[in-house]
N, C-alpha and C positions, 0 to 999 in steps of 0.2 A: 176651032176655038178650044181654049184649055180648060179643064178641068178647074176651076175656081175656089177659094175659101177665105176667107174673111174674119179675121181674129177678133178676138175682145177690142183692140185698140183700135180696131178699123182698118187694119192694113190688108189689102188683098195680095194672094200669095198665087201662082198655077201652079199644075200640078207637072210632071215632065217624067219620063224614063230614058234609061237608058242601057243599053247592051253591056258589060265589062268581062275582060276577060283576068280570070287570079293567075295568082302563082302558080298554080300548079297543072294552070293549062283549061282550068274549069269556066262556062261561061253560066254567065248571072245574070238576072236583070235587075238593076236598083231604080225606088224609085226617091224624088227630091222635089221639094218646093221651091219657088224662087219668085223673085216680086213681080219681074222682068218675065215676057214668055217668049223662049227658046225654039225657033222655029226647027221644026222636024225633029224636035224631044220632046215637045208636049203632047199630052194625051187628052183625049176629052170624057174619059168614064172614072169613076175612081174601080180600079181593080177588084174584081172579085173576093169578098172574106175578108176586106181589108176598111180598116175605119182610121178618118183622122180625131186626133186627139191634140191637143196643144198643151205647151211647156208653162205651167205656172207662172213662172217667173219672167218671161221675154214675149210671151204670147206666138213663140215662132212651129208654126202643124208642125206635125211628124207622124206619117203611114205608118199604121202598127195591122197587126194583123188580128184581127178581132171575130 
């Protein structure tokens, strides 16, 4: 089960990663909310050093590093 959060508005969001690899050859891991949860890109912990915080305006998280 995914990592969960739940905005002012009531909408629940999971939480998900995933591998990417950049330009220049480099590999990342990014992480993303989404309302829907994504089987084999959800995660169930929120990541170490990292806090959700949400967008004023839209109520939509976003992992910041805290």
């Amino acid at each position: 089960m995914a990592y969960t959060y739940t905005n002012y508005k009531g909408v629940t969001y999971h939480l998900h990663a995933e591998d990417v690899t950049l330009r220049g050859g480099q590999q990342q891991r990014i992480y993303y909310f989404a309302k829907e949860e994504k089987p084999g890109k959800s995660i169930e912990e929120l990541p170490a050093g990292y806090v959700v915080t949400e967008n004023q305006r839209n109520g939509f998280p976003v992992l910041k590093r805290g």
